[in-house]
Phi, psi and omega in degrees: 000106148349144153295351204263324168242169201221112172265112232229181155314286202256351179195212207214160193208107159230155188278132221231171156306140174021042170234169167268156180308131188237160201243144157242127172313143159279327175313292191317315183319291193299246254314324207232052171302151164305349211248350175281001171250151173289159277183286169290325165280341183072347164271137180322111178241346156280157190239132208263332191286341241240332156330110217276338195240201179262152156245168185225137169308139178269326193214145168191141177208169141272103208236093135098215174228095166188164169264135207259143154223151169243087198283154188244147208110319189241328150106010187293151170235140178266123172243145190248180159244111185308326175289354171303297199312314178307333197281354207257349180315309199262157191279100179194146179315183196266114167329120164256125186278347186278356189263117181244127149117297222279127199236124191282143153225190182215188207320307180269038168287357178314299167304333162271006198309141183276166184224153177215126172304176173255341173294332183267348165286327174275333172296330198218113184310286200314009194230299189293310160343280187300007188284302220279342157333283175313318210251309156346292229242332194239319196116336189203146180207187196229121137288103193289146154091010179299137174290149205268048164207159203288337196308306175022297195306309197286292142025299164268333163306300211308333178303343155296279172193189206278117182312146187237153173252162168275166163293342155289346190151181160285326162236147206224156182229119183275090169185167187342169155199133196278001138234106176275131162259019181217107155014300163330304191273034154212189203272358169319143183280150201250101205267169232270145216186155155250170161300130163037071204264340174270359163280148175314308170274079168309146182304154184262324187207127176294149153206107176261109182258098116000102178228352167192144165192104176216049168260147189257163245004246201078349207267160175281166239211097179222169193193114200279118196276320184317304221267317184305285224297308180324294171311328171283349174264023189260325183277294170244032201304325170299324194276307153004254178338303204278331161297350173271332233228349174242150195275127164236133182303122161232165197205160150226138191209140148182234217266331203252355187214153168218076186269133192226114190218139172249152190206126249216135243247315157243171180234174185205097185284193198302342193255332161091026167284168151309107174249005177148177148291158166215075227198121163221114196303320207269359175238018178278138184264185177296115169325131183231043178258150178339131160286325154294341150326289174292006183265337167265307179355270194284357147321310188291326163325290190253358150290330168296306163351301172292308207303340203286316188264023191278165190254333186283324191271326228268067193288145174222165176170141183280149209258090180255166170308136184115320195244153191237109164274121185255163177190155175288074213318335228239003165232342195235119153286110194278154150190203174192111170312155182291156165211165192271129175318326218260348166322288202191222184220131166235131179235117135265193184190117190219143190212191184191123151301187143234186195294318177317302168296333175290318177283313204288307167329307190296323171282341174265313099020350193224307171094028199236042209237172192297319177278025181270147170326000000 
């Protein structure tokens, strides 16, 4: 045994490059041997349960710059790469490349919106990188140049990830409908909102494909929910808190579903940024908290509400044939001004992906994954 290790009961103490001596587990050591992974799947295929004892090294040295082990009972030998061993010292999640980021906007974001064809999204990594780069870090983007068919939609998805359905479909067609059950399927103004706030997961990323709009009013309605929450916590931090922190009921019901979720009104990812909202006035069910509750509630409630309708926040702009607008359902507040039915025709076409998948774009894109060349 080297001065450079130490062996211990349960683990090993080694002098690293420019470190002070760091302690390793032997579970942790075995478990995540190289041999513990499959070569073509990349999934973990040893089994740590299968282990009749702990294991302990029989022989361990510093051979160069890696760690040698000989475990003793199964006689397996193990190698670490000390600069491996330097990325795991300390206990925090795995650098993630997808955490990116988030850059707010405001009203007048319509011009910087990034925009991308769609024949250059399928064609060209380096375009899709920046696509998905753009929906990561702002929330929205524009896709140009769509072909005048519904496959299109799926196409464009599928550049993401896997289109997924709702208790509405797989796909949904936003335009007139002679008995409609959504707000969406009449010529009524549609108020700012996420998506499908009553399933437990709501979908992570929206896409509305545009295939006709020659109606007077109609324009659409976006509003980065990230940037409102901000202000309100700059503004209002008790109303903050308190909108981060209550579970609120949503529900969609009618003759073929009855769907029910609860969902707390701002989110907070992990790191305990603003990563979006959560909110639909025409799907909020009856508030069921103590009524003295809601006596701080809705104030707080609907003042976010308002900040929501601000004018500083409020991008408006029309949705033409050709473009497809993607957005982060769980951060960009949606809507759609009334338009006269007899006007014309307005058809979108819409799906949806997740969020999970838009960072898994990024990293296989980025090229930062455990297993990349």
């Amino acid at each position: 045994m080297s001065a450079q290790l130490t062996l211990h009961e349960t683990g090993l103490e080694v002098v690293l490059p420019d470190s002070q001596p760091c302690y390793f587990n032997y579970f942790w050591l075995r478990d995540n041997c190289a041999s513990s992974f499959d070569p073509e799947t990349r999934e973990r295929v040893f089994d740590i349960f299968a282990e009749q004892k702990p294991p302990v090294p029989a022989h361990a040295a510093i051979t160069g710059q890696q760690l040698d082990i000989v475990w003793k009972d199964s006689n397996h030998a193990s190698s670490y790469d000390l600069a491996w061993l330097a990325r795991h010292v300390r206990a925090e999640p795995r650098p993630d490349p997808a955490t990116l980021p988030r850059k707010h906007w405001h009203a007048d974001h319509y011009r910087k919106m990034k925009r991308f064809s769609q024949l250059a999204l399928r064609s060209d990594a380096a375009t899709r990188k920046a696509w998905v780069h753009a929906l990561l870090t702002e929330g929205v983007a524009m896709v140009t140049d769509m072909p005048d068919t519904e496959a299109a939609l799926e196409e464009t998805a599928s550049l993401l990830g896997v289109p997924r359905p709702t208790f509405f479909g797989l796909y949904f067609d936003v335009k007139l409908h002679i008995n409609p059950d959504n707000l969406a399927y009449t010529a009524k103004a549609l108020e700012l909102h996420t998506d499908v706030p009553s399933e437990d997961l709501a979908p992570g990323v929206q896409f509305l494909h545009c295939l006709a709009n020659t109606v007077e009013g109609g324009e659409s309605l976006f509003v980065d929910g990230a940037a409102v929450a901000t202000e309100l916590k700059r503004t209002y931090p008790d109303d903050f808190a308190l909108l981060c922190e209550t579970s609120v009921p949503f529900y969609d019901e009618h003759d073929r579903y009855d769907m029910r979720a609860r969902q707390r009104i701002i989110e907070l990812d992990v790191q305990g940024d603003i990563s979006g909202v959560t909110i639909s006035q025409h799907m909020a069910d009856i508030f069921d908290m103590d009524q003295r509750f809601l006596d701080r509630f809705y104030p707080a409630y609907c003042r976010f509400g308002r900040l929501l309708q601000d004018d500083r926040f409020l991008m408006k702009f029309r949705l033409n044939a050709g473009e497809c607008i993607v957005f982060d359902n769980h951060r960009i507040v949606h809507g759609r001004a009334a338009f006269v039915a007899e006007s014309g025709k307005r058809h979108l076409r819409g799906t949806y992906t997740d969020r999970g998948e838009l960072r898994s774009a990024w990293r296989i894109l980025s090229g930062e994954g455990r297993f990349a060349a």
